[in-house]
Biotite code that builds the C-alpha atoms (Angstrom):
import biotite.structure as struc

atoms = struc.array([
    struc.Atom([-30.293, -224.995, -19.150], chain_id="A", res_id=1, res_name="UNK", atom_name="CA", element="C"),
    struc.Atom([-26.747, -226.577, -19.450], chain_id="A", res_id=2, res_name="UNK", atom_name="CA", element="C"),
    struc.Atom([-28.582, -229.683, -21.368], chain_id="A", res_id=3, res_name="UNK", atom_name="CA", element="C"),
    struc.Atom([-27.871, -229.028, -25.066], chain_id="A", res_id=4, res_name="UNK", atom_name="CA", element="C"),
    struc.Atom([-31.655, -230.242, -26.647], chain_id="A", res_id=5, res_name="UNK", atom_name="CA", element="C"),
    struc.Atom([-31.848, -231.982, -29.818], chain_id="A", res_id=6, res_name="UNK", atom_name="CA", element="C"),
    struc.Atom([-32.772, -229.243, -32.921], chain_id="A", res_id=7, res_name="UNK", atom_name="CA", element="C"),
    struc.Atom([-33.306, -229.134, -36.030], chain_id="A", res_id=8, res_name="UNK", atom_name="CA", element="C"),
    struc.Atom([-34.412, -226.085, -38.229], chain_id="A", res_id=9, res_name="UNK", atom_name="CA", element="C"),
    struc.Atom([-35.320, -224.247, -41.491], chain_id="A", res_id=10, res_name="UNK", atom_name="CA", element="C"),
    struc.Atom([-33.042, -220.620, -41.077], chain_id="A", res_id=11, res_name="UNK", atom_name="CA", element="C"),
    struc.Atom([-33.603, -219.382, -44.787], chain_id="A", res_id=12, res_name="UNK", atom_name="CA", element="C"),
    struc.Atom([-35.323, -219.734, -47.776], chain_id="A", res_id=13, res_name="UNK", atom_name="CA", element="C"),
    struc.Atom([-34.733, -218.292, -51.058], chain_id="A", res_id=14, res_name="UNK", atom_name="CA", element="C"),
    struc.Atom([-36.929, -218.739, -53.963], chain_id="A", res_id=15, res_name="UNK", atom_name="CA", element="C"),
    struc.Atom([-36.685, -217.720, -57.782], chain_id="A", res_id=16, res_name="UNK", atom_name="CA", element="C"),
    struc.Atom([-37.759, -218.386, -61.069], chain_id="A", res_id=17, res_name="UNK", atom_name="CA", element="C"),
    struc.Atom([-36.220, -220.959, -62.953], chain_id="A", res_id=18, res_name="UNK", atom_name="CA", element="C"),
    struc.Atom([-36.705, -220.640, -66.737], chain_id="A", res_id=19, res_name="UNK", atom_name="CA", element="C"),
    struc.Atom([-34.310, -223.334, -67.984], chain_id="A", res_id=20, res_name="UNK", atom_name="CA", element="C"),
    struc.Atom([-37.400, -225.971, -66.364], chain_id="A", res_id=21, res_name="UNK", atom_name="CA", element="C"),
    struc.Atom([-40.341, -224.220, -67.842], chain_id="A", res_id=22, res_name="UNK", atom_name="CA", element="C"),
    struc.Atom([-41.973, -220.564, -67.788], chain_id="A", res_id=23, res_name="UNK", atom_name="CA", element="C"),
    struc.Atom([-43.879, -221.017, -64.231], chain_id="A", res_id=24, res_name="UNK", atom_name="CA", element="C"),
    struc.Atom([-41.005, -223.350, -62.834], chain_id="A", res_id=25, res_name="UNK", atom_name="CA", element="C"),
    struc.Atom([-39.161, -221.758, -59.564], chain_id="A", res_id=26, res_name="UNK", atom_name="CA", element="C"),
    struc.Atom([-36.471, -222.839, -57.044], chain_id="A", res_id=27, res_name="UNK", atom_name="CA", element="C"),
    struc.Atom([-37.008, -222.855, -54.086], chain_id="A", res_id=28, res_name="UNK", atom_name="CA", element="C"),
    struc.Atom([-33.290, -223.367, -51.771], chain_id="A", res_id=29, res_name="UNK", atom_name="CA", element="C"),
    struc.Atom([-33.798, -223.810, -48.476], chain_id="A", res_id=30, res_name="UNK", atom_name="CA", element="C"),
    struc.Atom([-30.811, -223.882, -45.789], chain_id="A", res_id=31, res_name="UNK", atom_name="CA", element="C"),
    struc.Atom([-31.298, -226.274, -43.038], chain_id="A", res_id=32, res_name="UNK", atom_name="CA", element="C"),
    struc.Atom([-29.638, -226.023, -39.420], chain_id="A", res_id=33, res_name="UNK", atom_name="CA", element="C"),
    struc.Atom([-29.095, -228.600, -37.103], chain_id="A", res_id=34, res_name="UNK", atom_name="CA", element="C"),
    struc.Atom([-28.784, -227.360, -33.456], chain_id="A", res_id=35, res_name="UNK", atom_name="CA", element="C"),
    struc.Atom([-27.914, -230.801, -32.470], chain_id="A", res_id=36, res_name="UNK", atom_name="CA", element="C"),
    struc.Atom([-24.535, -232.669, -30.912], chain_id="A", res_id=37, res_name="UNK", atom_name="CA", element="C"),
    struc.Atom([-25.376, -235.907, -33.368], chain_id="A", res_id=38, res_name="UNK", atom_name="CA", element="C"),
    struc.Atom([-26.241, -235.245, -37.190], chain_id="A", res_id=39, res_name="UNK", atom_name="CA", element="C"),
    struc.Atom([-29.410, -235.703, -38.390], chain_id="A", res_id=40, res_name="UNK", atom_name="CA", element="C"),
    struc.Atom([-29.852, -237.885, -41.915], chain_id="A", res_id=41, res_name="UNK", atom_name="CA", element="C"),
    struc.Atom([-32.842, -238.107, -44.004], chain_id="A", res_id=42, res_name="UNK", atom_name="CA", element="C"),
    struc.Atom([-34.611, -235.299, -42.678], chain_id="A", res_id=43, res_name="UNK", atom_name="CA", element="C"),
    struc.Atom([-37.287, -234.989, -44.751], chain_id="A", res_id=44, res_name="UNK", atom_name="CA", element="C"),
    struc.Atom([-37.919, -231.414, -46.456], chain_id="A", res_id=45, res_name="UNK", atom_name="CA", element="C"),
    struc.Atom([-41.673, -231.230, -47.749], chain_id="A", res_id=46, res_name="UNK", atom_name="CA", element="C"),
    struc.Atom([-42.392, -228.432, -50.710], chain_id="A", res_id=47, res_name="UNK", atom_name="CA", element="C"),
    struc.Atom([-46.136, -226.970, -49.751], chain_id="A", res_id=48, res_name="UNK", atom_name="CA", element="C"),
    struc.Atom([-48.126, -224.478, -52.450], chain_id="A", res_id=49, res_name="UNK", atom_name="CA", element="C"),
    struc.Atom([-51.062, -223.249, -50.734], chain_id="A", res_id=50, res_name="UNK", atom_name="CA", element="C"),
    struc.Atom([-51.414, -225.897, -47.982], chain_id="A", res_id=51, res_name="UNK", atom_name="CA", element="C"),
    struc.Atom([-50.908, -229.030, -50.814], chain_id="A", res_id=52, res_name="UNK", atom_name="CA", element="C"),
    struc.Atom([-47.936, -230.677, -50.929], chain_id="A", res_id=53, res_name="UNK", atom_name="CA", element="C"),
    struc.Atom([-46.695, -230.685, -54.623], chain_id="A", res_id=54, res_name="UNK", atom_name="CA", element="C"),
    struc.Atom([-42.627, -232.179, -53.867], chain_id="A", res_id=55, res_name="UNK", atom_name="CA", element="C"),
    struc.Atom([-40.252, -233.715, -51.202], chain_id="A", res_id=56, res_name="UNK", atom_name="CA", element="C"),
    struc.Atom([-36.695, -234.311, -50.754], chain_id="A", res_id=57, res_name="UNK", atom_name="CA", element="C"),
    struc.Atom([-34.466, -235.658, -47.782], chain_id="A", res_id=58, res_name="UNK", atom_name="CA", element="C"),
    struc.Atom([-31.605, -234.043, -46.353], chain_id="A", res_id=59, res_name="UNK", atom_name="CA", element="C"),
    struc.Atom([-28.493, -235.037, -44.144], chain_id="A", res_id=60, res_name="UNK", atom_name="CA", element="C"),
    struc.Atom([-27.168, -232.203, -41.610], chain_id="A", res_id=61, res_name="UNK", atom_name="CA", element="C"),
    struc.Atom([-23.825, -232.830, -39.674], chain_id="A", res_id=62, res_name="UNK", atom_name="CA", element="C"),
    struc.Atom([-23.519, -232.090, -35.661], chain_id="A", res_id=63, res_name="UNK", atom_name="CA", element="C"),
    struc.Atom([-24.105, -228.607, -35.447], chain_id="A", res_id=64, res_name="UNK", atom_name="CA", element="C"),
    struc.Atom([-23.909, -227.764, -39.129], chain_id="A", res_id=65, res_name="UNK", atom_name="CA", element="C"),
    struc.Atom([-26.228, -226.565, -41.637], chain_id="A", res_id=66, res_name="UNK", atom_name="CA", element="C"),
    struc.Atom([-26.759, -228.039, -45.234], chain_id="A", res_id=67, res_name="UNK", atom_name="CA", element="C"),
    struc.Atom([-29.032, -226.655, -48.747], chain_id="A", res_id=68, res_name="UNK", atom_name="CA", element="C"),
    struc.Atom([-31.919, -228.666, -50.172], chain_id="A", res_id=69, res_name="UNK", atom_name="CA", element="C"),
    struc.Atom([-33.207, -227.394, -53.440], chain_id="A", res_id=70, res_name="UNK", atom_name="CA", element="C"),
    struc.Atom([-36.685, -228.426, -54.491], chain_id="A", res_id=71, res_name="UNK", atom_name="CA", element="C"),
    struc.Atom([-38.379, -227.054, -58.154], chain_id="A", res_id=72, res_name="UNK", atom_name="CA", element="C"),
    struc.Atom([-41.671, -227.072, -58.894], chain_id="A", res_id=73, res_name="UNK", atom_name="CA", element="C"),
    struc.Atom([-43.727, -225.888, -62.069], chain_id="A", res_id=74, res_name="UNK", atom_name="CA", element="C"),
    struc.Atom([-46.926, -224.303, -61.351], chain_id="A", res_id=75, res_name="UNK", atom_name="CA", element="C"),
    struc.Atom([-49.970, -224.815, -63.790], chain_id="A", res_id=76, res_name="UNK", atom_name="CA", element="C"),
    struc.Atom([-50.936, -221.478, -63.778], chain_id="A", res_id=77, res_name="UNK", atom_name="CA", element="C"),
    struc.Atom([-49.645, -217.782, -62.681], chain_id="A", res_id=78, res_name="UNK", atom_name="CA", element="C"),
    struc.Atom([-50.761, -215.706, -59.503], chain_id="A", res_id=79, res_name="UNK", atom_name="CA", element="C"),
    struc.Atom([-49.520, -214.487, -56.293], chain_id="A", res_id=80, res_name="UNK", atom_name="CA", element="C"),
    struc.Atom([-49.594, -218.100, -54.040], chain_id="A", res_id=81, res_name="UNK", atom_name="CA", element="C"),
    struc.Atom([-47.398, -218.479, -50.495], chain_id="A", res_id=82, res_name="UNK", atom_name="CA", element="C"),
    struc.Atom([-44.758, -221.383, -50.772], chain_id="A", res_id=83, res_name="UNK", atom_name="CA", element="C"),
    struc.Atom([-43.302, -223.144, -47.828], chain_id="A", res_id=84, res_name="UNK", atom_name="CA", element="C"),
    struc.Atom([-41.187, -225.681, -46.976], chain_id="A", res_id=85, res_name="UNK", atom_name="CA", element="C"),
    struc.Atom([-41.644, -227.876, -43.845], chain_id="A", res_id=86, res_name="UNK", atom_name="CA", element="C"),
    struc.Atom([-39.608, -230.109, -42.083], chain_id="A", res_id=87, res_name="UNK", atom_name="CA", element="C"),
    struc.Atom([-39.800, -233.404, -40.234], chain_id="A", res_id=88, res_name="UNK", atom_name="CA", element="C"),
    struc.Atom([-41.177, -232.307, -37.082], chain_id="A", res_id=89, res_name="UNK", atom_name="CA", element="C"),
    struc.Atom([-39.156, -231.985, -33.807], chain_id="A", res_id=90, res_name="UNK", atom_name="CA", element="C"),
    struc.Atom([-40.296, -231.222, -30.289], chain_id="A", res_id=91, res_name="UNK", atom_name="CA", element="C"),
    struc.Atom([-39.761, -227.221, -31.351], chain_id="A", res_id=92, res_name="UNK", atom_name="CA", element="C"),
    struc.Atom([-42.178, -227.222, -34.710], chain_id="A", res_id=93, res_name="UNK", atom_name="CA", element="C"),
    struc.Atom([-42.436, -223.728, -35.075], chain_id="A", res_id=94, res_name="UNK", atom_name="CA", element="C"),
    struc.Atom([-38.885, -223.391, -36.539], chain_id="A", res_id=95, res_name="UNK", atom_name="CA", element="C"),
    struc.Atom([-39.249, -226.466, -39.055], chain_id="A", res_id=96, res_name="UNK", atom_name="CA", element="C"),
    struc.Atom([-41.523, -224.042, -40.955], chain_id="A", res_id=97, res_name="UNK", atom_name="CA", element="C"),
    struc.Atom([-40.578, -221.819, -43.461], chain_id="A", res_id=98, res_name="UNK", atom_name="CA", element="C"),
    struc.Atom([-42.786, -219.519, -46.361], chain_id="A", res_id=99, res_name="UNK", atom_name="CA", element="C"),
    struc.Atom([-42.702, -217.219, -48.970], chain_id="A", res_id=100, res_name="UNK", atom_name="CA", element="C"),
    struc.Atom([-44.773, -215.364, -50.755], chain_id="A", res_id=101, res_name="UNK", atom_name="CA", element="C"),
    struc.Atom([-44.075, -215.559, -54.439], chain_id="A", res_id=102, res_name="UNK", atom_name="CA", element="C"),
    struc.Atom([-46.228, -213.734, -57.723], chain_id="A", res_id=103, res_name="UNK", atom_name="CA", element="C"),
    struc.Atom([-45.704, -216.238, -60.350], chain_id="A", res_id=104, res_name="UNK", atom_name="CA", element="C"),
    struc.Atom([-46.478, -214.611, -64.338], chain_id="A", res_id=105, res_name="UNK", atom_name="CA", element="C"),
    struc.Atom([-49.964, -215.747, -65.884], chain_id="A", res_id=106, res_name="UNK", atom_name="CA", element="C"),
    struc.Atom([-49.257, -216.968, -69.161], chain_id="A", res_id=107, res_name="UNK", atom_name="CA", element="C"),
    struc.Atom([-49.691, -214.349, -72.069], chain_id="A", res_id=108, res_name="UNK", atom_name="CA", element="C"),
    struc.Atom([-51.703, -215.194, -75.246], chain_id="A", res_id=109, res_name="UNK", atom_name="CA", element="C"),
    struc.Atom([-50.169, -213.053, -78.088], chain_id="A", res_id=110, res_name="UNK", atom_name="CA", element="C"),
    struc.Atom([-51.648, -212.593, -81.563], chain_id="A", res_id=111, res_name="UNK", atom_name="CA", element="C"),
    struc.Atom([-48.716, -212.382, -83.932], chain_id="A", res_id=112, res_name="UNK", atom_name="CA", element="C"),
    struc.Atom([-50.129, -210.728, -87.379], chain_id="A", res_id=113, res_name="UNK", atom_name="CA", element="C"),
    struc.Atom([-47.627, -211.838, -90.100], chain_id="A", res_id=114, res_name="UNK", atom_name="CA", element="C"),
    struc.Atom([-47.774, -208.978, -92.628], chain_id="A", res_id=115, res_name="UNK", atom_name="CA", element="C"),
    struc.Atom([-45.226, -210.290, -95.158], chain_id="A", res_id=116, res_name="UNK", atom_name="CA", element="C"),
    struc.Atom([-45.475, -214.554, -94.672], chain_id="A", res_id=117, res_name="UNK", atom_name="CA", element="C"),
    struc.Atom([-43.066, -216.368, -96.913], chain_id="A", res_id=118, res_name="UNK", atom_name="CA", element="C"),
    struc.Atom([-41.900, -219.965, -97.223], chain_id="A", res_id=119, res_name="UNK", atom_name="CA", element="C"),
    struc.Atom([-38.178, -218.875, -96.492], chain_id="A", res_id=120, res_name="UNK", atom_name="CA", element="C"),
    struc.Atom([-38.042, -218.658, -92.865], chain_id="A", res_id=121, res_name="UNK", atom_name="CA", element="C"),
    struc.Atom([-35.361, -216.377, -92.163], chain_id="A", res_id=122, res_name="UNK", atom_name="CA", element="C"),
    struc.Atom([-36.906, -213.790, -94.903], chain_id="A", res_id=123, res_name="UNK", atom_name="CA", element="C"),
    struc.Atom([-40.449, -214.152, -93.106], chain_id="A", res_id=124, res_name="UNK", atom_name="CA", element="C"),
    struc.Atom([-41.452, -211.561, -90.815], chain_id="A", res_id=125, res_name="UNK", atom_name="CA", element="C"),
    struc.Atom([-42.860, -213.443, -88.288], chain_id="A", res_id=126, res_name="UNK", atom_name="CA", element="C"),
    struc.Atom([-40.089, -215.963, -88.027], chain_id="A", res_id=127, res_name="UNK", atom_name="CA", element="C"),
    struc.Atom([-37.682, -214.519, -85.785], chain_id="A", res_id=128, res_name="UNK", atom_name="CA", element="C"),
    struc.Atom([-40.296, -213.244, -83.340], chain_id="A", res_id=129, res_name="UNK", atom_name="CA", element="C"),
    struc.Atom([-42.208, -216.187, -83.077], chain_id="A", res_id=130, res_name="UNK", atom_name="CA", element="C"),
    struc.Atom([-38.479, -218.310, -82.361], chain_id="A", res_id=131, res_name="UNK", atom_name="CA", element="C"),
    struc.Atom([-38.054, -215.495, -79.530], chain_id="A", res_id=132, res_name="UNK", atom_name="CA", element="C"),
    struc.Atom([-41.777, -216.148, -77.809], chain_id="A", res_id=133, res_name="UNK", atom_name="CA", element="C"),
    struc.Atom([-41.702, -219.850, -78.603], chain_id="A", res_id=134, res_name="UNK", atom_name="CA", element="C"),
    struc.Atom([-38.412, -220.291, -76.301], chain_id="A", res_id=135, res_name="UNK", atom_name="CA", element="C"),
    struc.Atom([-38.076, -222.335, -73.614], chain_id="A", res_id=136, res_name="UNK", atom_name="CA", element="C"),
    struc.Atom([-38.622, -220.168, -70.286], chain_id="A", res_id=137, res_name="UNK", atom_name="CA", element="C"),
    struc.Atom([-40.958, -217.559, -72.358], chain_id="A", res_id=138, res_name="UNK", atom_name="CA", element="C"),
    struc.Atom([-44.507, -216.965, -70.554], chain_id="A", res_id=139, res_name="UNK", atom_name="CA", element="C"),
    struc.Atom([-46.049, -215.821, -73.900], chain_id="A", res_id=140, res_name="UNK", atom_name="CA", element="C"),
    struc.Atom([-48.247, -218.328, -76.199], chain_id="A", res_id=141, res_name="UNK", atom_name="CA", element="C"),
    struc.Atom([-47.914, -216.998, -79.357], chain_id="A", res_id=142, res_name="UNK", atom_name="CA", element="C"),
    struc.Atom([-50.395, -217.965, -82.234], chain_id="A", res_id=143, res_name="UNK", atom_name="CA", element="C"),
    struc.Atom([-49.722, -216.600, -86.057], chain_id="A", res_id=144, res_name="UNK", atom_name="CA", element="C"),
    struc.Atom([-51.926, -215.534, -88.338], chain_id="A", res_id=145, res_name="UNK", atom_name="CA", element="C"),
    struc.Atom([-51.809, -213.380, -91.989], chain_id="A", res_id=146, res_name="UNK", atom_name="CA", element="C"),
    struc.Atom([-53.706, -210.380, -91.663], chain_id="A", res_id=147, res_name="UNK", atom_name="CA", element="C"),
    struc.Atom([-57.027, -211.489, -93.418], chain_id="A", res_id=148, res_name="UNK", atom_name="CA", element="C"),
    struc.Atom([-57.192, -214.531, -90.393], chain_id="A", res_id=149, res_name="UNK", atom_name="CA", element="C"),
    struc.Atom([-56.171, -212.068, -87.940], chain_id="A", res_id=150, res_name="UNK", atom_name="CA", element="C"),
    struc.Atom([-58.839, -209.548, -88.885], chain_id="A", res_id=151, res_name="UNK", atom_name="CA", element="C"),
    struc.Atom([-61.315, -211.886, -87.938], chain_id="A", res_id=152, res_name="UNK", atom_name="CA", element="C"),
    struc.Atom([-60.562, -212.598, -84.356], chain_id="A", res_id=153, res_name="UNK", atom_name="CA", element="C"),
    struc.Atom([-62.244, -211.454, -81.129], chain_id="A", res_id=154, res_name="UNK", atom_name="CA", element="C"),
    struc.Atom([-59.107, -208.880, -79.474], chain_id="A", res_id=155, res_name="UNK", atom_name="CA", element="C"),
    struc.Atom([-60.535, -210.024, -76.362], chain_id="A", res_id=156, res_name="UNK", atom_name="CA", element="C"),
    struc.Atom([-59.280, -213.171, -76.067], chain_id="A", res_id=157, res_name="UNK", atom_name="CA", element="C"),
    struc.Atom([-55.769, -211.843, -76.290], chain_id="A", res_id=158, res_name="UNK", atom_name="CA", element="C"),
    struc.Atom([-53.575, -210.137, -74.127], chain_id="A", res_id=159, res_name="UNK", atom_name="CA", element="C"),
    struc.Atom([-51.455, -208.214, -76.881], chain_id="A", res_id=160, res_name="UNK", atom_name="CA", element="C"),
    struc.Atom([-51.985, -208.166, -80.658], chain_id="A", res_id=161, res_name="UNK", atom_name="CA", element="C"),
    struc.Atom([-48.530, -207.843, -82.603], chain_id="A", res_id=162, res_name="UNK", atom_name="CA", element="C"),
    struc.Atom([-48.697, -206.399, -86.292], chain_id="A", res_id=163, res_name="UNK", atom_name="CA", element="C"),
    struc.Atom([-45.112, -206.949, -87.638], chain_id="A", res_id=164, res_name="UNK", atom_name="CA", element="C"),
    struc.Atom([-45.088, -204.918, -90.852], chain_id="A", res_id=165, res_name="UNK", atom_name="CA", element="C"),
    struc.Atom([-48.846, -205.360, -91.737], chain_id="A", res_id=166, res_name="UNK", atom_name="CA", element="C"),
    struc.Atom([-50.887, -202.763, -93.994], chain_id="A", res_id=167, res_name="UNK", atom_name="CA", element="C"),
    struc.Atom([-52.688, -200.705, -91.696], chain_id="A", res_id=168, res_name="UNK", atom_name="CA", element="C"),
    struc.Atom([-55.898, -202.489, -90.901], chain_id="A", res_id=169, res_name="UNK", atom_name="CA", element="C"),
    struc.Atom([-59.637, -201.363, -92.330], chain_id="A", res_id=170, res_name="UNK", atom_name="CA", element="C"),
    struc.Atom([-61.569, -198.534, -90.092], chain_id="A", res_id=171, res_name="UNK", atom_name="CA", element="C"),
    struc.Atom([-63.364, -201.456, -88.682], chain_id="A", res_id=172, res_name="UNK", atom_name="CA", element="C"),
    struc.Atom([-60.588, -203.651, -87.264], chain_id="A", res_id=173, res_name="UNK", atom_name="CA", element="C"),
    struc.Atom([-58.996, -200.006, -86.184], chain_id="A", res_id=174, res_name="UNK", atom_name="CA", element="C"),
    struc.Atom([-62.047, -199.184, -84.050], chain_id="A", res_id=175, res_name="UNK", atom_name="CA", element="C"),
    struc.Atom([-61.917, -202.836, -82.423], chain_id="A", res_id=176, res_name="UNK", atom_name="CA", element="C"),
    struc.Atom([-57.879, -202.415, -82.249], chain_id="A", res_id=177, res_name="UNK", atom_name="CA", element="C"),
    struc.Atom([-58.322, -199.514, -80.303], chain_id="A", res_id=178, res_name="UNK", atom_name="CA", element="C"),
    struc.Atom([-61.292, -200.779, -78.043], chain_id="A", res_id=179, res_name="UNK", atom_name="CA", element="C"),
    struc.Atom([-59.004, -203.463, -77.258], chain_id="A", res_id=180, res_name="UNK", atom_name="CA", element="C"),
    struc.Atom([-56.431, -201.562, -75.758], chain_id="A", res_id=181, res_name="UNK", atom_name="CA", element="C"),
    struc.Atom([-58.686, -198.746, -73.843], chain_id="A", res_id=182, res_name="UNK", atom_name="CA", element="C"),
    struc.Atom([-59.632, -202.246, -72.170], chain_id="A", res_id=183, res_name="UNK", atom_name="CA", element="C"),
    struc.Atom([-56.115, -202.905, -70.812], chain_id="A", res_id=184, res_name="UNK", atom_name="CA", element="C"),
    struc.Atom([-54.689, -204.917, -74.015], chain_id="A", res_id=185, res_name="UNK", atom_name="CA", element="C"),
    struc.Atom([-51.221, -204.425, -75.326], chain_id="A", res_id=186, res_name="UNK", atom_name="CA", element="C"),
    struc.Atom([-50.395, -203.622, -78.816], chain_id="A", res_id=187, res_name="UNK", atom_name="CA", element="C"),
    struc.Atom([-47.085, -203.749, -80.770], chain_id="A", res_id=188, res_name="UNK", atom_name="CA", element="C"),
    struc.Atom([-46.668, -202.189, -84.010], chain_id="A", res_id=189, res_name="UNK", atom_name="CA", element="C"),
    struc.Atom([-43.368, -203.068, -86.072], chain_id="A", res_id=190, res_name="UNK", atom_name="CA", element="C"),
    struc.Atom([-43.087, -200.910, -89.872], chain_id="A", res_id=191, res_name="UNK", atom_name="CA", element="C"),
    struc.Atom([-41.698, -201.884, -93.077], chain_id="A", res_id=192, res_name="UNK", atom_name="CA", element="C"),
    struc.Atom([-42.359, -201.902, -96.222], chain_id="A", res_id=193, res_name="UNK", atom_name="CA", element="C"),
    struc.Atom([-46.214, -202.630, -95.855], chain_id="A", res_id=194, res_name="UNK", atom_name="CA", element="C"),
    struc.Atom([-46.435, -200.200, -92.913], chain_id="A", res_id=195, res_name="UNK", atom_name="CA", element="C"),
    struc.Atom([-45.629, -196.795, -92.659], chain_id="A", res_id=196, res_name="UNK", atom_name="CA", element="C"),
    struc.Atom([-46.541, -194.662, -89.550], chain_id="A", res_id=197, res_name="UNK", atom_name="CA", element="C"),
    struc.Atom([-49.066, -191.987, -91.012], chain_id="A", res_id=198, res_name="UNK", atom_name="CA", element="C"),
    struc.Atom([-51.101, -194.576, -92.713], chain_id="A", res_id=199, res_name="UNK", atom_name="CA", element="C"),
    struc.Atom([-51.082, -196.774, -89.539], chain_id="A", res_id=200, res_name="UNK", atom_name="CA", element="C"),
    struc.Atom([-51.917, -193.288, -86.762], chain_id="A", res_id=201, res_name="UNK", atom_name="CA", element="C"),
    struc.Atom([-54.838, -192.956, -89.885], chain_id="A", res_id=202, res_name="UNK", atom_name="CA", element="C"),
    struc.Atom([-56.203, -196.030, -89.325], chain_id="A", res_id=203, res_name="UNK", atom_name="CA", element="C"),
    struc.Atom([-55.635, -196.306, -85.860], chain_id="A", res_id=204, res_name="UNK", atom_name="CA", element="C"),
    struc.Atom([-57.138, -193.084, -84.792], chain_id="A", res_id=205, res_name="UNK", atom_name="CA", element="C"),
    struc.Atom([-56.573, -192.050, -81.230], chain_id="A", res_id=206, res_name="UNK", atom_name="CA", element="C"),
])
């Protein structure tokens, strides 16, 4: 008991999203200990999503000090998937493990109805929120379309429809409109001078 064994370990892991790389890129910063009288160099820090590992980096520890590793990865598509990061094995391997659970956001295909298109950006109506969903870090995958495109689309493939000051739509598209969001599908409504609310609750119906 008075020998002091050789150590090393994984004592905390913190994981979060990280935008500025993409919108299913996270961090994950892990904080490495080393137990040991001598320090420990190139340790190597594996990054594992679901079993496969997807990045590695090395880390140096000093004698009986603890250092951070960072690793980012991008995943190709959203869900809840456990992360973990594993160390070079030591004689104690159980502590060289470390996971997390982490719900990464599906990607989000939005239908962005332009009711008033025109060739000066700043005075178009889709402009501004298609700059905003378009950014770098945004989960959404916008798509524009004028109202007489947008009219003939299947909801269903979308996961929210955006009319941004659009004429309210025939009794047809209305019915499908409101199918599509019984079903779990978003809808944003924005008014101007082509919309007005008791036209649009006409059209729109329930």
């Amino acid at each position: 008991g008075r020998e002091r064994l050789p150590n090393h370990a994984i004592v905390d892991l913190h994981a979060e999203p990280a935008p500025q790389a993409g919108p299913r890129a996270w961090q994950f910063t892990f904080t490495v200990r080393n137990f040991a009288a001598e320090p420990q160099k190139d340790l190597e820090l594996s990054l594992r999503v679901e079993g496969q590992v997807v990045a590695k980096g090395f880390v140096d520890v000093s004698a009986d000090g603890t250092a951070q590793k960072a690793l980012t990865y991008t995943f190709q598509q959203g869900g809840t998937l456990f992360v973990e990061g594993v160390l070079t094995p030591d004689a104690l391997a159980e502590d060289d493990v470390r996971g997390v659970v982490v719900t990464v956001p599906k990607e989000l295909r939005a239908l962005v109805v332009n009711g008033q298109p025109n060739p000066l950006k700043v005075k178009d109506e889709a402009y501004f929120t298609d700059a905003a969903l378009s950014a770098p870090g945004s989960p959404v995958r916008a798509v524009v379309r004028d109202a007489d495109a947008a009219w003939r689309e299947d909801f269903s493939t979308w996961d929210v429809v955006m009319l941004l000051n659009v004429a309210p739509p025939p009794a047809e598209v209305g019915a499908r409109l409101a199918e599509f969001v019984s079903k779990g599908g978003g809808l944003f409504i924005s008014f101007g001078d082509h919309a007005e609310v008791e036209p649009m609750n006409a059209a729109l119906g329930a």
